[in-house]
Phi, psi and omega in degrees: 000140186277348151335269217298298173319310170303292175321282159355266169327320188288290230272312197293152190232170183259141168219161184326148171055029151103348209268113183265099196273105201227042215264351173283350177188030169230319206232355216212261127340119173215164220230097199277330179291287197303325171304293168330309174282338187282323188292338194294302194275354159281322170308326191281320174296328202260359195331314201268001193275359167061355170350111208232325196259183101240159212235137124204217185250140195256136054229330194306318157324333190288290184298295186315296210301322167322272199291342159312322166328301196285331182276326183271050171046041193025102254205156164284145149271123176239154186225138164308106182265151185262339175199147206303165232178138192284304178272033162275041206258155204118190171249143182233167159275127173251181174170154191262159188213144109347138142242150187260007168236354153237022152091028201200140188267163194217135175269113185282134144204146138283152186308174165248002172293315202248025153229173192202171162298152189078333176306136157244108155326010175350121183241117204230126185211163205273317171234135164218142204254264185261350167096024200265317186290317183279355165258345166269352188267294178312326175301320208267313201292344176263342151324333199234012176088359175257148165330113136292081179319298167187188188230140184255136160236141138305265149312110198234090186314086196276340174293316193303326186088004198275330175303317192292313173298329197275329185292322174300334190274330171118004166313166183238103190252135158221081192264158209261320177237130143254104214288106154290332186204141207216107165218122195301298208307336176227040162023056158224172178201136230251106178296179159262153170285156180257000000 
C-alpha cells in the first residue's frame, strides 16, 4: 500500500544486518490514524472470510491488532504470550517462535479458553521476516480447531522468504508493504513491485 510504502520512506531507517527500524510510528511510538488506515485495508482484503477472532502475538502486535478490530466488528483480540503468568490459568495451546531480531526462541501460549472450533481467525502482526512468529500462531489456531482466515502483516521482508512459504502452503497472507531490499549503508529501500 502506498500509504504505508510513503511511511517507510519518510520515518524509516535501515540498519546493519537486515533491521528495518520504523519504531517511530510502528512499534515503539505508534500512529494511530495509520493503523486506521492499515485496519481499512485489511478489512476490504478479508471482506468475505467472516473473520469473528484476531490473533497475535505480544508485545509489537498488540496495538495494530487492537485497532484491526474496530474494522472486524470489533471482534476479540487475543494474544500470544511470551511468558508465563500467574493470571494465566488452566490448559493453554503452546508452540515454539523465533524471534528474529532478537535472536532468541520462546515458548507461546494461549488459553484454550479463548480460541475454539469454529472460530476464523485473522492473525495479525507488525513483521514478518522468515515466518517462524506466524507459523507458531498458525500452529496454535489448528491446535485448538479453529480457521485460520488470513494473515494481516504490516510490513513484510519479502527477501527473508518467510511470506513467499505461507503463501506456497495457500494461506491468503496480506501484507501492505513488501520490503525487497534494504541498504544500511545508504539507508534506502526497495518495495516490491506488484
Amino acid at each position: 500500500m502506498k500509504f504505508l510504502e510513503d511511511r517507510i520512506i519518510k520515518d524509516g531507517v535501515v540498519r546493519a544486518g537486515n533491521v528495518l527500524k520504523v519504531d517511530c510510528f510502528l512499534n515503539h511510538q505508534m500512529d494511530i490514524s495509520l493503523f486506521q488506515e492499515m485496519a481499512a485495508e485489511w478489512k476490504k482484503r478479508f471482506a468475505d472470510k467472516k473473520i469473528n477472532k484476531i490473533l497475535t502475538i505480544e508485545a509489537s502486535g498488540i496495538a495494530i491488532a487492537c485497532i484491526a478490530a474496530t474494522a472486524f466488528d470489533n471482534c476479540p483480540v487475543v494474544f500470544a504470550k511470551k511468558t508465563e503468568s500467574l493470571n494465566v490459568d488452566g490448559p493453554v495451546y503452546s508452540s515454539k517462535v523465533t524471534s528474529f531480531t532478537k535472536k532468541r526462541t520462546y515458548d507461546v501460549f494461549v488459553s484454550r479458553k479463548y480460541l475454539n472450533p469454529g472460530d476464523r481467525v485473522l492473525i495479525v502482526d507488525d513483521f514478518l521476516a522468515v515466518g517462524s512468529a506466524l507459523n507458531g500462531l498458525i500452529d496454535i489456531v489448528e491446535q485448538s480447531g479453529a480457521t485460520v482466515a488470513g494473515l494481516g502483516i504490516a510490513i513484510e521482508k519479502g527477501f527473508q522468504g518467510g511470506g513467499d512459504s505461507l503463501r506456497a502452503k495457500g494461506f491468503q497472507l496480506e501484507s501492505l508493504a513488501i520490503v525487497e531490499k534494504l541498504d544500511a549503508e545508504n539507508n534506502t529501500i526497495e518495495f516490491r513491485k506488484e
